[in-house]
C-alpha positions as a Markdown table, in Angstrom:
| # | Residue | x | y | z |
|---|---|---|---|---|
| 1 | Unk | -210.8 | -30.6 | -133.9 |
| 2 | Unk | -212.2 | -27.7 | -131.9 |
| 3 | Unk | -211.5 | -25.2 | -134.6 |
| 4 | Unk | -213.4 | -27.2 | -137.1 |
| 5 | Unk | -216.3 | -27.4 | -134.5 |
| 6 | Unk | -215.9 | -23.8 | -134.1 |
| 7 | Unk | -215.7 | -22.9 | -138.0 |
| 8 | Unk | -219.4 | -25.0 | -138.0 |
| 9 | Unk | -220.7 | -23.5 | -135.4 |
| 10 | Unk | -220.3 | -19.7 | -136.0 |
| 11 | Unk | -220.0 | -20.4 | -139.9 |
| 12 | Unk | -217.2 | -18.9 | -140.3 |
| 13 | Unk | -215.2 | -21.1 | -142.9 |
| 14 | Unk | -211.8 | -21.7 | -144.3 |
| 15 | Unk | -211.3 | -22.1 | -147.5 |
| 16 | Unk | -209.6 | -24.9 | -147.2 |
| 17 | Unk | -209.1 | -28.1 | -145.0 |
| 18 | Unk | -206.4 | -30.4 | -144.6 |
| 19 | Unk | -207.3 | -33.4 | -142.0 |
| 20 | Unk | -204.8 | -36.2 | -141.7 |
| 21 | Unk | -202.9 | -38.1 | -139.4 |
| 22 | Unk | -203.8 | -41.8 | -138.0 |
| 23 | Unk | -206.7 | -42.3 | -136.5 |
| 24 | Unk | -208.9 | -42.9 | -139.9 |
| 25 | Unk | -212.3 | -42.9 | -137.8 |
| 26 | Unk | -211.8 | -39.3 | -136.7 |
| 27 | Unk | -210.4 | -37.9 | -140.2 |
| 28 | Unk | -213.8 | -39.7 | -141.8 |
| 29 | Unk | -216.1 | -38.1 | -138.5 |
| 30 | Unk | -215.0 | -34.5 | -139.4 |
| 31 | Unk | -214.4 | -34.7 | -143.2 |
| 32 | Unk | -218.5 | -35.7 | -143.3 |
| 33 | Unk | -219.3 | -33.1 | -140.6 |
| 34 | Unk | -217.7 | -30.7 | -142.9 |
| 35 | Unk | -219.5 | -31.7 | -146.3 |
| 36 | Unk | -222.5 | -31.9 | -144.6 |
| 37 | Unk | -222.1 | -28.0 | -143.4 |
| 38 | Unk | -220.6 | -26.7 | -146.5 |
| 39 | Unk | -223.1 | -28.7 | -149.0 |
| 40 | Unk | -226.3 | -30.0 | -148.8 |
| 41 | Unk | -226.7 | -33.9 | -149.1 |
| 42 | Unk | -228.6 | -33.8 | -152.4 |
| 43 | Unk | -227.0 | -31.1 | -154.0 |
| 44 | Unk | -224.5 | -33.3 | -156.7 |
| 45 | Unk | -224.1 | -30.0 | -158.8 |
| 46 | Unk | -222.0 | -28.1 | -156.3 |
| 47 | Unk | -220.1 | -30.8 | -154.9 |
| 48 | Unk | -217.6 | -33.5 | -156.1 |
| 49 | Unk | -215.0 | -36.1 | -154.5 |
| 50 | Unk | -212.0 | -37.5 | -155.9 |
| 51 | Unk | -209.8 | -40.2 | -154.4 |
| 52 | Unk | -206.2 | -42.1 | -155.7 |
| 53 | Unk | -203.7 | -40.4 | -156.8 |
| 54 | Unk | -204.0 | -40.6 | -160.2 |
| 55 | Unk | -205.8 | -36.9 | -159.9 |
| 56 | Unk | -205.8 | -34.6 | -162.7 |
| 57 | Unk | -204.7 | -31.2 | -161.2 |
| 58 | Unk | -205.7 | -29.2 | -164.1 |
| 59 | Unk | -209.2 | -31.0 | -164.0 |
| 60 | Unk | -209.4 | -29.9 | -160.8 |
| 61 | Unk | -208.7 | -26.5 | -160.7 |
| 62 | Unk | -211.0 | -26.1 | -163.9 |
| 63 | Unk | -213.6 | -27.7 | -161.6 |
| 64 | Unk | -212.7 | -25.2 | -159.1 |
| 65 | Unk | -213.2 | -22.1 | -161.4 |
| 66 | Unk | -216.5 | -22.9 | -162.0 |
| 67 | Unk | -219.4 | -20.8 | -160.5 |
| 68 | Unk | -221.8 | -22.9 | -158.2 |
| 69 | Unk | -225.2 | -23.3 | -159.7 |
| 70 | Unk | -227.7 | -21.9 | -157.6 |
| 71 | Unk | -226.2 | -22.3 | -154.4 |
| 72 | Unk | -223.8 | -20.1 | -152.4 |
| 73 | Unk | -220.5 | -22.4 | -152.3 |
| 74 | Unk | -218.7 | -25.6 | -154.3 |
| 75 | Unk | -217.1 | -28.3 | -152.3 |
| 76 | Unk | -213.8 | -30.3 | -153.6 |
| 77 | Unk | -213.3 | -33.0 | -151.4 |
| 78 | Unk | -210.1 | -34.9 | -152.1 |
| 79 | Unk | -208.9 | -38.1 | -150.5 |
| 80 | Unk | -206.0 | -40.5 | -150.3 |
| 81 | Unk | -204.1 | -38.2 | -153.6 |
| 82 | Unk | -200.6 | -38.3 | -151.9 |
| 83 | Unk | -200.7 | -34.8 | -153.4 |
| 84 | Unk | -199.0 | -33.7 | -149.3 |
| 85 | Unk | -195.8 | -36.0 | -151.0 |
| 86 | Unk | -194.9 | -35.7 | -154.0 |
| 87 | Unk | -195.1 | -32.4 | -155.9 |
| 88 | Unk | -198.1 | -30.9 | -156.8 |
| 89 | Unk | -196.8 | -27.2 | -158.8 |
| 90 | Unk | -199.8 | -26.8 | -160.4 |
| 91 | Unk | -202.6 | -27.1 | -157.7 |
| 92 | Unk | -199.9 | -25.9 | -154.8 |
| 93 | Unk | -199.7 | -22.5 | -156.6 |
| 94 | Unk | -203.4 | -22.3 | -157.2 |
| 95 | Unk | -204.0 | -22.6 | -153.2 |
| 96 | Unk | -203.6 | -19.0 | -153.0 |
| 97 | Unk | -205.9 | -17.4 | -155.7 |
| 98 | Unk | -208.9 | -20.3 | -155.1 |
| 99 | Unk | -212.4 | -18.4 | -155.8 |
| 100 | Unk | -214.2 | -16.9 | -152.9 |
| 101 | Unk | -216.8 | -19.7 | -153.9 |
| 102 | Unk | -214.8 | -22.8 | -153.6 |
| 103 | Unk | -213.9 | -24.6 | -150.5 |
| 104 | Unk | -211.4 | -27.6 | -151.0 |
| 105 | Unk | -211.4 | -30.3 | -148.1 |
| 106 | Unk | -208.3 | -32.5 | -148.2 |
| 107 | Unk | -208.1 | -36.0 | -146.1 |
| 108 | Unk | -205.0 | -37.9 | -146.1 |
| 109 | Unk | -203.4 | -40.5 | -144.3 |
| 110 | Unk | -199.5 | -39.0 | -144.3 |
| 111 | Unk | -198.3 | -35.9 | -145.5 |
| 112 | Unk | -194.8 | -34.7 | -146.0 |
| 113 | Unk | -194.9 | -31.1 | -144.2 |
| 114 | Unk | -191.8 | -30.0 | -146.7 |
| 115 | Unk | -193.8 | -30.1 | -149.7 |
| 116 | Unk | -195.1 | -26.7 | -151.3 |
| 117 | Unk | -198.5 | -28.3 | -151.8 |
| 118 | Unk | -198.6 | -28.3 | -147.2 |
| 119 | Unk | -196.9 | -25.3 | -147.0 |
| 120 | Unk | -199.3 | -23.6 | -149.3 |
| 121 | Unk | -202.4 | -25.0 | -147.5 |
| 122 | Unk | -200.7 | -24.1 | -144.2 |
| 123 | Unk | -201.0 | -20.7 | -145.7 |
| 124 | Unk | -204.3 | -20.1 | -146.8 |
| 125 | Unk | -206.3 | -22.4 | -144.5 |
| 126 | Unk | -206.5 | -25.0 | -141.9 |
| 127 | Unk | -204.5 | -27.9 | -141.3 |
| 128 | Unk | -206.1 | -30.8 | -138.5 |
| 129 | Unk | -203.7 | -33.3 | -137.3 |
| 130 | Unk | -205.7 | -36.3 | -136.3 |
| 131 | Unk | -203.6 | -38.9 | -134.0 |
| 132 | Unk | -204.2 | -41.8 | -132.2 |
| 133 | Unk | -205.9 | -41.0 | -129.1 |
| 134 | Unk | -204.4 | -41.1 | -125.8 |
| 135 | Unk | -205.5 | -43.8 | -122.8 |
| 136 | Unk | -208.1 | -41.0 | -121.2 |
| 137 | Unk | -209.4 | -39.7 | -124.3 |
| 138 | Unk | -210.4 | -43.2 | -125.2 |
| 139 | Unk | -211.8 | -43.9 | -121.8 |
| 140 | Unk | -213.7 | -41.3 | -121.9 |
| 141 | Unk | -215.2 | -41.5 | -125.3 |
| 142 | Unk | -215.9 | -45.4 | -124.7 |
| 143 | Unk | -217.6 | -44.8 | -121.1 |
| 144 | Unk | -219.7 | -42.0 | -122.5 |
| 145 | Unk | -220.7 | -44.3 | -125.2 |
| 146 | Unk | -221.8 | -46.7 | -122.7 |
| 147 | Unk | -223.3 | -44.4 | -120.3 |
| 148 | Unk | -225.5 | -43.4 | -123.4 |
| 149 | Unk | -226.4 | -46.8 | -123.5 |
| 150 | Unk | -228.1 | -46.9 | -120.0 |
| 151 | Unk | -225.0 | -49.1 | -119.0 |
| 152 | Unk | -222.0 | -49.4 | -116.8 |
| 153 | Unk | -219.3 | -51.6 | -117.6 |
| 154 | Unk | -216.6 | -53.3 | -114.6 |
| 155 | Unk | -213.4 | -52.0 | -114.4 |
| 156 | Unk | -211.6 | -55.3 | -115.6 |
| 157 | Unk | -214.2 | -55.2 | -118.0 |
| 158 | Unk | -213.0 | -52.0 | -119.8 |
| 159 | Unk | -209.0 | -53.1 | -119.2 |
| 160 | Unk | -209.8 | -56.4 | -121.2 |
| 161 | Unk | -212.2 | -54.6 | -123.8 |
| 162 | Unk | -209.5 | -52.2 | -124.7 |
| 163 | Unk | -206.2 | -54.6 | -124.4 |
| 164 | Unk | -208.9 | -56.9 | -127.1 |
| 165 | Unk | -209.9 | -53.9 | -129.5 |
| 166 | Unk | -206.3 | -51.3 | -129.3 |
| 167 | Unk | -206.5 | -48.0 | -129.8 |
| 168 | Unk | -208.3 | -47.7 | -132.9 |
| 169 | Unk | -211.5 | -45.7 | -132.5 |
| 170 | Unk | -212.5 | -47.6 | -136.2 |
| 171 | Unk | -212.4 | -51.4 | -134.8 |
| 172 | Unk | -212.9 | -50.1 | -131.2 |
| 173 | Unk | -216.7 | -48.6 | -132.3 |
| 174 | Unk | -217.2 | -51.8 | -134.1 |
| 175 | Unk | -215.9 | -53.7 | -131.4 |
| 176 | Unk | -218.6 | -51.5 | -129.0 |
| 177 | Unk | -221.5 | -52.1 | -131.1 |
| 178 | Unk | -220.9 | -55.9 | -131.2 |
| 179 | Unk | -220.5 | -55.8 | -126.8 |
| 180 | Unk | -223.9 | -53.1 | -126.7 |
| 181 | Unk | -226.4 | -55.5 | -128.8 |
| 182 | Unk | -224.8 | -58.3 | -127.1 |
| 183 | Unk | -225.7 | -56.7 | -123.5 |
| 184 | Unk | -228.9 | -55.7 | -124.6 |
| 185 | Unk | -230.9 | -56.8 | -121.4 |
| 186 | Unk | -228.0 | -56.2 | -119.0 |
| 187 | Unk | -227.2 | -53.0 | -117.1 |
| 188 | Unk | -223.7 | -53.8 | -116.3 |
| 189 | Unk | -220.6 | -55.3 | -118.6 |
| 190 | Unk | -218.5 | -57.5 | -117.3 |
| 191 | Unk | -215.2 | -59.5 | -118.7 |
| 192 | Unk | -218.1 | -62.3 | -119.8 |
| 193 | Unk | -219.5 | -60.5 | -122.1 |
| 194 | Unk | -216.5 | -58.9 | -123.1 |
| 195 | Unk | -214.6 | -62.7 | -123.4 |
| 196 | Unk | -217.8 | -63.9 | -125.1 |
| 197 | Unk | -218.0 | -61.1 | -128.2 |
| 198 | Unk | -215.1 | -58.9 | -128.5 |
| 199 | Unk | -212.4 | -60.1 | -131.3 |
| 200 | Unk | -208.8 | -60.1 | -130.2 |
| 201 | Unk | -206.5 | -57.9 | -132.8 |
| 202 | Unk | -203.8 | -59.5 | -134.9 |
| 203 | Unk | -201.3 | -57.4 | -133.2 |
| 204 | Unk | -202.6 | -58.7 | -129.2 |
| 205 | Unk | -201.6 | -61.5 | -130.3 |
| 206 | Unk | -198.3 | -60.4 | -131.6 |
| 207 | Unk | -198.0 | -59.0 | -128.3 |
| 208 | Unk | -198.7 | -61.9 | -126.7 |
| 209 | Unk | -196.1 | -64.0 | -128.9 |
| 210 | Unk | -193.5 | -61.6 | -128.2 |
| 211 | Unk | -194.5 | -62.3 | -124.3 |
| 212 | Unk | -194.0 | -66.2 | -125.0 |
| 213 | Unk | -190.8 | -65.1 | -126.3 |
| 214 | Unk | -189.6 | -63.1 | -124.0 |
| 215 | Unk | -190.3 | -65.7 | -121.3 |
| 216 | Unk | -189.0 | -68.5 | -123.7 |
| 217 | Unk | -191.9 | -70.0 | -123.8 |
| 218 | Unk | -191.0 | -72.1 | -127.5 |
| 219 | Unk | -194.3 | -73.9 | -127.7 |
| 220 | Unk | -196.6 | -71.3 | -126.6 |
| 221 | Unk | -195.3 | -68.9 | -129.0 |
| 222 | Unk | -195.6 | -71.4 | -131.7 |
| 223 | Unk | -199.5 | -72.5 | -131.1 |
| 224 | Unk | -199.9 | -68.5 | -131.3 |
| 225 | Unk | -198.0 | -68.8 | -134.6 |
| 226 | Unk | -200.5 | -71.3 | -135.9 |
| 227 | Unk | -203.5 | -69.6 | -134.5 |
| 228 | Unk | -202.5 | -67.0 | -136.8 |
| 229 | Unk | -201.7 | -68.9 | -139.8 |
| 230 | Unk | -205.5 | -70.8 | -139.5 |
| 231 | Unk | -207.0 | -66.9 | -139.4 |
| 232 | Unk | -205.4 | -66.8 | -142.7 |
| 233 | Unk | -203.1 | -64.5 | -141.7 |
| 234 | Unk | -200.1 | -63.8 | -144.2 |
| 235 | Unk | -196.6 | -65.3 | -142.8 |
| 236 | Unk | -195.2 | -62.2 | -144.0 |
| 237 | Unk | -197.0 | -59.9 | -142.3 |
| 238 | Unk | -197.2 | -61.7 | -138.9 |
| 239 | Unk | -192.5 | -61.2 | -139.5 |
| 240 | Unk | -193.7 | -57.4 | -140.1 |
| 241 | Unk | -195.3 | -57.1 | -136.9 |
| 242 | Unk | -193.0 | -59.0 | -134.5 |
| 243 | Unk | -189.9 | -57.0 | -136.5 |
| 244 | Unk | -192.0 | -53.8 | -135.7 |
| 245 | Unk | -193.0 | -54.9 | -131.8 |
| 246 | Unk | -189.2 | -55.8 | -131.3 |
| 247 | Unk | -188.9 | -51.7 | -133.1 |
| 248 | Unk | -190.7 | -50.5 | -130.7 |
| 249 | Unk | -189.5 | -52.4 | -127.5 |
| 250 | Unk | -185.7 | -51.1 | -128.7 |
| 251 | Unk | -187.1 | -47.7 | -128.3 |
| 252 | Unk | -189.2 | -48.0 | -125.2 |
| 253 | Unk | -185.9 | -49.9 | -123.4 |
| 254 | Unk | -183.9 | -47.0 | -124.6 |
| 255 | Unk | -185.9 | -44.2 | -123.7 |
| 256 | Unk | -186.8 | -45.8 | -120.4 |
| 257 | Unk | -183.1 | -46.1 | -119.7 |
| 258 | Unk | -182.4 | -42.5 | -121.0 |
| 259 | Unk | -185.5 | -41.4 | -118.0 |
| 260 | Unk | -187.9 | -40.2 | -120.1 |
| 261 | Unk | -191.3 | -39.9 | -119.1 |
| 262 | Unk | -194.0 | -42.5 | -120.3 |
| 263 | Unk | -195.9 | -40.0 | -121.9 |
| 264 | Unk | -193.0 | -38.9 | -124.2 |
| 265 | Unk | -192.2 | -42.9 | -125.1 |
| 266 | Unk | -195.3 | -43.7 | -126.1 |
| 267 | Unk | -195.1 | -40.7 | -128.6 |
| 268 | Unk | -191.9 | -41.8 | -130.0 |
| 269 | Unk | -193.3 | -45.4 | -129.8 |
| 270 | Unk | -196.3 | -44.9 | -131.8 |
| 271 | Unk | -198.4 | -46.8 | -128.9 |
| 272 | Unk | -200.7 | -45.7 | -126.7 |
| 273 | Unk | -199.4 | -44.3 | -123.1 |
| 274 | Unk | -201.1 | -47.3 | -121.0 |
| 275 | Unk | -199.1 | -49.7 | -122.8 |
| 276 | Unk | -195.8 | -48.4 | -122.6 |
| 277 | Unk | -195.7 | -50.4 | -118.8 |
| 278 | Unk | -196.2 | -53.6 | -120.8 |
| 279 | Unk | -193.5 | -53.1 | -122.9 |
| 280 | Unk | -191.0 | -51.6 | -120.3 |
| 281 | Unk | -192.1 | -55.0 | -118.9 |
| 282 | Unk | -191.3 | -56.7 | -122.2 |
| 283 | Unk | -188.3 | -55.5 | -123.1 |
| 284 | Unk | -186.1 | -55.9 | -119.5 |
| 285 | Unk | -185.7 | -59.9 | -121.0 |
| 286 | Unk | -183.8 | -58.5 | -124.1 |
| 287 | Unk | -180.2 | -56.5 | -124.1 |
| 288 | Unk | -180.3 | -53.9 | -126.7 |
| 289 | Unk | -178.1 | -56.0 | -128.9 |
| 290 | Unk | -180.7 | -58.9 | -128.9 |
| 291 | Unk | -183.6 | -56.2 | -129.9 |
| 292 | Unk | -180.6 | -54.7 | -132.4 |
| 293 | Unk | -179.9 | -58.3 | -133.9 |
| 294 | Unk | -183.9 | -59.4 | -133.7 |
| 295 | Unk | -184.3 | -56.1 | -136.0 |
| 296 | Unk | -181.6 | -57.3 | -138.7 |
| 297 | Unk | -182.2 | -60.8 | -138.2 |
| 298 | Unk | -186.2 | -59.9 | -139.5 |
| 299 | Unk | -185.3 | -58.2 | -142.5 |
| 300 | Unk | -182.5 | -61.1 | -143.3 |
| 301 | Unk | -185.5 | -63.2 | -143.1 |
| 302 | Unk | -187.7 | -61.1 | -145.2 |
| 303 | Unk | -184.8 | -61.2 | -147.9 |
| 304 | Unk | -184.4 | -64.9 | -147.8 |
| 305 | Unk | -188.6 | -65.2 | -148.4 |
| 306 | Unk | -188.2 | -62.4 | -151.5 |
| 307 | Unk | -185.4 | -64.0 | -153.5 |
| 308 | Unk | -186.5 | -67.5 | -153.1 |
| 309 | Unk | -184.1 | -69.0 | -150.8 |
| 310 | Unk | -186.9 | -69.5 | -148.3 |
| 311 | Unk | -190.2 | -70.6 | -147.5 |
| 312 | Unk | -192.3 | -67.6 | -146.1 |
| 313 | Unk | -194.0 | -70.1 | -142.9 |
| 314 | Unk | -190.4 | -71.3 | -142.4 |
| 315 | Unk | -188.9 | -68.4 | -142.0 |
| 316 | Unk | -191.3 | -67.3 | -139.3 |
| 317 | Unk | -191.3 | -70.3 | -137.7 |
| 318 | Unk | -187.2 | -70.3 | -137.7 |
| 319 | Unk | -187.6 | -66.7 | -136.4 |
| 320 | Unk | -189.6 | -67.1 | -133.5 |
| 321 | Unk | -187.7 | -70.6 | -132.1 |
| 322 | Unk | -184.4 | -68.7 | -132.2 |
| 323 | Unk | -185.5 | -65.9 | -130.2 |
| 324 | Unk | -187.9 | -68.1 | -127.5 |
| 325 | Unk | -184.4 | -70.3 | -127.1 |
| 326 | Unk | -183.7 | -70.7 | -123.2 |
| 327 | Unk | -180.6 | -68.8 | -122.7 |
């Protein structure tokens, strides 16, 4: 991110950007503070934006061969193509002879770093890797938000705020905005306010069911079950995210055992570091065969729900009483 604040600052650009990578709300932050400094907002001559994949690469590059009318650069901005996994020949190979007028920003969600169309980019300009942020990049970012504010917010406060919102900086500023105009005439947050405005995510309360579970706590995890369901949450995705929790606690229990640091896990884990504790925490009421056979036993569900043998709610249901069983 610092080279592209750099590149902005002195004006000294790359041809061309590639930003992808997780977090969504950073990607969008820096893909419009780069339009904005290679374009000016009215100037719909000299820039043009294409998303989808169904993206005509000789369109583009003719596109890209023109001159820009009356101004000194053109902007391509390209989003969401999947041009960074499949092949891409045509536009790959025109990466390196792109006119000294044309800037190309890419933004994508998940790029395959073997494809020519990466390697290409790699090559000729800049690539930005954009993940989710870790537990002191977030704190800071959210207190400095609030600070800007003319608040404070309580310790507990913040722990409950962020175990509410995640790590996503996209439902996290949301999130913020909602708890600031709420606070409006206060000076300090506290787990009130937070209790009283700030939405729980879907996956807390995955979390939460999977802590019912763990503790064989049947009914509990059921009424979270049904909480779900009234949100109008899909059965089918609330068996995704338990199968992908119990994914995730077979990794943390076998890293943990294997002494890596938390820091590494919650890399592997695709979690954020604070939360690694919780699922050490978590997983220390499952063997690894229980978090194997809670894996297979998911997708045997999903199956059953696909070819018809199944009811979708069912099969969730049937899935969470096996596993909050007593012993």
């Amino acid at each position: 991110m610092k080279t592209i604040d750099n590149d902005i600052k002195t004006g000294q650009f790359k041809q061309i950007y590639l930003l992808y990578g997780e977090e969504q709300y950073l990607i969008r932050q820096y893909r419009d503070k780069l339009k904005h400094a290679l374009a000016a907002d009215d100037d719909t001559m000299n820039f043009s934006a294409f998303s989808g994949s169904d993206i005509n690469q000789k369109e583009i590059i003719d596109l890209a061969e023109t001159l820009p009318f009356f101004a000194d650069r053109r902007l391509i901005l390209i989003e969401d193509s999947g041009l960074f996994k499949k092949s891409a020949e045509e536009l790959a190979d025109y990466m390196s002879s792109i006119p000294e007028t044309t800037y190309f920003v890419f933004a994508e969600k998940e790029i395959d770093k073997k494809t020519k169309m990466y390697k290409q980019v790699k090559k000729n300009g800049s690539i930005v890797e954009f993940p989710r942020q870790n537990e002191t990049t977030l704190s800071r970012w959210i207190e400095g938000r609030i600070r800007r504010n003319g608040k404070n917010i309580t310790r507990d406060a913040y722990a409950l705020f962020i175990r509410k919102t995640g790590d996503d900086m996209e439902n996290i500023d949301k999130e913020l905005e909602k708890l600031l105009c709420y606070t409006l005439e206060k000076d300090y947050i506290d787990i009130s306010d937070v209790n009283a405005i700030t939405t729980e995510q879907t996956e807390n309360k995955i979390f939460d069911m999977i802590d019912a579970v763990a503790l064989h706590q049947q009914k509990k995890a059921l009424d979270l079950y049904y909480d779900l369901l009234a949100l109008k949450e899909a059965p089918m995705r609330i068996l995704f995210l338990l199968s992908s929790q119990f994914q995730r606690l077979m990794i943390v229990k076998s890293m943990t055992n294997q002494g890596f640091g938390n820091k590494e896990i919650a890399l592997k884990a695709g979690c954020p570091e604070w939360a690694v504790r919780k699922y050490q925490s978590q997983s220390r009421a499952f063997s690894m065969d229980q978090l194997k056979q809670a894996i297979r036993d998911g997708v045997e569900y999903e199956t059953a729900v696909k070819t018809g043998h199944m009811n979708d709610q069912m099969a969730v249901e049937l899935f969470l009483v096996q596993y909050s069983a007593g012993k």
